[in-house]
C-alpha beads as a LAMMPS data file, in Angstrom:
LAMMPS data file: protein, C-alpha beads

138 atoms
137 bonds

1 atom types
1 bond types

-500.0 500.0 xlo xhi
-500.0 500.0 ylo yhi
-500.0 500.0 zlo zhi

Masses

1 110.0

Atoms # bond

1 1 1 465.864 68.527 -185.351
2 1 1 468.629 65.730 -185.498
3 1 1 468.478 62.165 -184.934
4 1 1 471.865 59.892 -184.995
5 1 1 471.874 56.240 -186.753
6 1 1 474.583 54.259 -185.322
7 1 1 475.299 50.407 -187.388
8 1 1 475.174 47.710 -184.586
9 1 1 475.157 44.632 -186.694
10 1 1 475.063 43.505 -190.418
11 1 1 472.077 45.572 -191.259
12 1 1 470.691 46.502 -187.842
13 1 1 470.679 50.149 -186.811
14 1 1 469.571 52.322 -183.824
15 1 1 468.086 55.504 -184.215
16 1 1 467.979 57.848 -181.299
17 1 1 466.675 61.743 -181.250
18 1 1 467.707 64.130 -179.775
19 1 1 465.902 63.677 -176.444
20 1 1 467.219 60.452 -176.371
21 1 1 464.163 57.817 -177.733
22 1 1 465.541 55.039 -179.967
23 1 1 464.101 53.278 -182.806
24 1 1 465.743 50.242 -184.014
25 1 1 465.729 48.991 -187.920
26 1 1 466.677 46.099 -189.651
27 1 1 466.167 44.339 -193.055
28 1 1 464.519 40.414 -193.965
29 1 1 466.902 37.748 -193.584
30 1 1 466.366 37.193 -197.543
31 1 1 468.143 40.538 -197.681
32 1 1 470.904 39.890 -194.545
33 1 1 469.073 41.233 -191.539
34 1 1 467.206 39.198 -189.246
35 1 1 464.229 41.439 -188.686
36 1 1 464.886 42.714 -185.044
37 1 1 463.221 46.312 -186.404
38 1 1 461.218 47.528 -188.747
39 1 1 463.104 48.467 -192.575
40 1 1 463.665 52.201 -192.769
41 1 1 460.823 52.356 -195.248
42 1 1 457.850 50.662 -192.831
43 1 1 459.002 53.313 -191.068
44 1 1 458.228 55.990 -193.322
45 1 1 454.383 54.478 -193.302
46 1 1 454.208 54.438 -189.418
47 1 1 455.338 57.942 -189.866
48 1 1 452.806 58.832 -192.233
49 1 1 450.023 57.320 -189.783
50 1 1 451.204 58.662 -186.686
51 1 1 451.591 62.293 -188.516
52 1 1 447.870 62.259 -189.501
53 1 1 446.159 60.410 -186.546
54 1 1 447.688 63.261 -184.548
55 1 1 446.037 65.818 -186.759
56 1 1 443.133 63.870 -186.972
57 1 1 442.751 63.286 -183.068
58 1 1 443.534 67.242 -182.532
59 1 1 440.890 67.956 -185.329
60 1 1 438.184 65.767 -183.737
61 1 1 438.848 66.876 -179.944
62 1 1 438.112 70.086 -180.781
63 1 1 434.840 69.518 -182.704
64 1 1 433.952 67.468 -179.192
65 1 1 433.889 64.064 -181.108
66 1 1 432.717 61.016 -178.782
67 1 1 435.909 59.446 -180.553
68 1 1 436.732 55.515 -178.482
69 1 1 438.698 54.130 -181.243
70 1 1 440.283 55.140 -183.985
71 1 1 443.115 53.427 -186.320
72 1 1 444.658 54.143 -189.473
73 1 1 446.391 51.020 -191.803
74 1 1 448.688 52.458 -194.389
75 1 1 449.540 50.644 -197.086
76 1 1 452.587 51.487 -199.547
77 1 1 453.035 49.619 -203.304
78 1 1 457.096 50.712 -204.303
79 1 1 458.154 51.218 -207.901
80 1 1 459.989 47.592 -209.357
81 1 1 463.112 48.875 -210.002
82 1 1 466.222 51.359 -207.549
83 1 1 465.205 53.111 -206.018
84 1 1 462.355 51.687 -204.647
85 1 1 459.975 54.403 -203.485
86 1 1 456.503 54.503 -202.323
87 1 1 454.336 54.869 -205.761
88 1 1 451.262 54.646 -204.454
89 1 1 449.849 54.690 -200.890
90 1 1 446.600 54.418 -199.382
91 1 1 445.397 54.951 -195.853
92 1 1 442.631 53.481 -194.555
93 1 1 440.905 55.779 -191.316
94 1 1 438.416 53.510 -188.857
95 1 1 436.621 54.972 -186.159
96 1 1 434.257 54.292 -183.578
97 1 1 432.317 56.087 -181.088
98 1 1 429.504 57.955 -180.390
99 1 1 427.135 59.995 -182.539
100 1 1 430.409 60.790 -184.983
101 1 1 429.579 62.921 -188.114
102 1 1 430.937 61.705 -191.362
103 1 1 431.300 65.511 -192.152
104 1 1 433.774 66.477 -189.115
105 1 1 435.460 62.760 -190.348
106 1 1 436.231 63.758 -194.346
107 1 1 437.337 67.698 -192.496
108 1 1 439.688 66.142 -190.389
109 1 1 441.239 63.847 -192.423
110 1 1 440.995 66.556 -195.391
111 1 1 442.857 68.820 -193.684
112 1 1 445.634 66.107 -192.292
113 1 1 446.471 65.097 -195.757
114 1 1 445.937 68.832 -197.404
115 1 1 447.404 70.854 -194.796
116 1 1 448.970 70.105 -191.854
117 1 1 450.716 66.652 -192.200
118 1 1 454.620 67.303 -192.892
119 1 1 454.980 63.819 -194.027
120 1 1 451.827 63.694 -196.572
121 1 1 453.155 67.027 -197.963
122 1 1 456.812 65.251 -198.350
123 1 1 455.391 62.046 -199.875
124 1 1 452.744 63.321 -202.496
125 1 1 456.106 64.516 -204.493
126 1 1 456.547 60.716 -205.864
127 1 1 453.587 58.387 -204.454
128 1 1 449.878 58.676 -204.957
129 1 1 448.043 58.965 -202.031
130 1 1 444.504 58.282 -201.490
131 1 1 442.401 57.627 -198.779
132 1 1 438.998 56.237 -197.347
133 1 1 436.806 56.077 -193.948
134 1 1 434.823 53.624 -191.866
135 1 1 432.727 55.007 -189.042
136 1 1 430.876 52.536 -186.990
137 1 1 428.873 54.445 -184.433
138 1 1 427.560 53.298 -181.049

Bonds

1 1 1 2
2 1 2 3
3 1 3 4
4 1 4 5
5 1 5 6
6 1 6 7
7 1 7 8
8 1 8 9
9 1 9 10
10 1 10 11
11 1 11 12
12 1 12 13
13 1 13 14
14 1 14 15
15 1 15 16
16 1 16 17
17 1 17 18
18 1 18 19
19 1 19 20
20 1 20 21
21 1 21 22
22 1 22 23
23 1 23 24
24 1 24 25
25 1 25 26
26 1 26 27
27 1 27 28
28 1 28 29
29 1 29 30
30 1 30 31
31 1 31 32
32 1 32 33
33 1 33 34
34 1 34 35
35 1 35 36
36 1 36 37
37 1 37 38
38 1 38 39
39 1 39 40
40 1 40 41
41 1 41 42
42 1 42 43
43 1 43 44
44 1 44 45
45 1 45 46
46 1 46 47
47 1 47 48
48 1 48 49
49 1 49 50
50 1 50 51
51 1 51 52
52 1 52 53
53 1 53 54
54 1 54 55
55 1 55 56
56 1 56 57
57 1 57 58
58 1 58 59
59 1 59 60
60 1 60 61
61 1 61 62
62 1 62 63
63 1 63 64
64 1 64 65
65 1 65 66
66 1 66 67
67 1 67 68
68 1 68 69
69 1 69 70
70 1 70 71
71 1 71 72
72 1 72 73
73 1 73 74
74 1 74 75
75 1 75 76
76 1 76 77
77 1 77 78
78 1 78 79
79 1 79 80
80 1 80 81
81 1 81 82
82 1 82 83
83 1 83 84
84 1 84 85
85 1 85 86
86 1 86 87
87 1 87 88
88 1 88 89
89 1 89 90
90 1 90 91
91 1 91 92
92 1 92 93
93 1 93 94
94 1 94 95
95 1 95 96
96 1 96 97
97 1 97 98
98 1 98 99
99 1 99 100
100 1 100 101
101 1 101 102
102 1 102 103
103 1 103 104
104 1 104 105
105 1 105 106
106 1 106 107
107 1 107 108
108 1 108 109
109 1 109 110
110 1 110 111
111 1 111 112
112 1 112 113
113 1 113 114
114 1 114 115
115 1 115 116
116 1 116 117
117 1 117 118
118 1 118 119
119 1 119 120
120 1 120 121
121 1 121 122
122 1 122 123
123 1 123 124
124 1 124 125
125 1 125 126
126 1 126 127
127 1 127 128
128 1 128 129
129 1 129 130
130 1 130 131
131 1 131 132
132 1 132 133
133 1 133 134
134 1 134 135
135 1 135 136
136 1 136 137
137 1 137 138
């Protein structure tokens, strides 16, 4: 896997994989950018939501889940001082459908965060991650 960053303008960047999809980043103005993108580190958090809801989507489809929504917020708190990495981070999982069970809910996300999510596995090496559910059947 590769992916090229090529500088475009004082602290905007495009990102583009291999198969040719782009991502574009960029910094606050406080900091010189003029927030075209998200910062390389929101980033990481989308990444760290999209990794798991995929797991978690897979994990439910299989178990039959009458899944018709289902989000995950991610929040990050970075140390004070350089660098600034993720300390702490905590997802929060909501769902709605139809007859869900809070059981397949905590096994899915369980085994996201445990075992299959690349990016969790990276991450729990400096931050703290925890995580809670809201299910709201109907």
């Amino acid at each position: 896997m590769q992916v090229k960053v090529n500088w475009k303008d004082k602290f905007l960047f495009q990102a583009e994989t291999e198969s040719g999809k782009q991502v574009w980043m960029d910094t606050k103005p406080e900091a010189g950018g003029e927030d075209i993108g998200p910062s390389p580190m929101e980033l990481l958090l989308m990444a760290l939501g999209g990794c798991s809801a995929m797991d978690v989507v897979l994990i439910l489809k299989k178990k039959k889940a009458e899944l018709n929504h289902f989000a995950i917020e991610v929040e990050g708190e970075r140390a004070s001082q350089h660098p600034k990495y993720y300390t702490k981070i905590n997802l929060n999982y909501i769902f709605e459908g139809k007859n869900l069970k809070e059981e397949d809910i905590r096994q899915a996300i369980e085994l996201s965060m445990e075992k299959y999510c690349s990016v969790s596995t990276m991450l729990k090496e400096k931050a703290e991650i925890s995580y809670r559910w809201n299910v709201i059947n109907k």
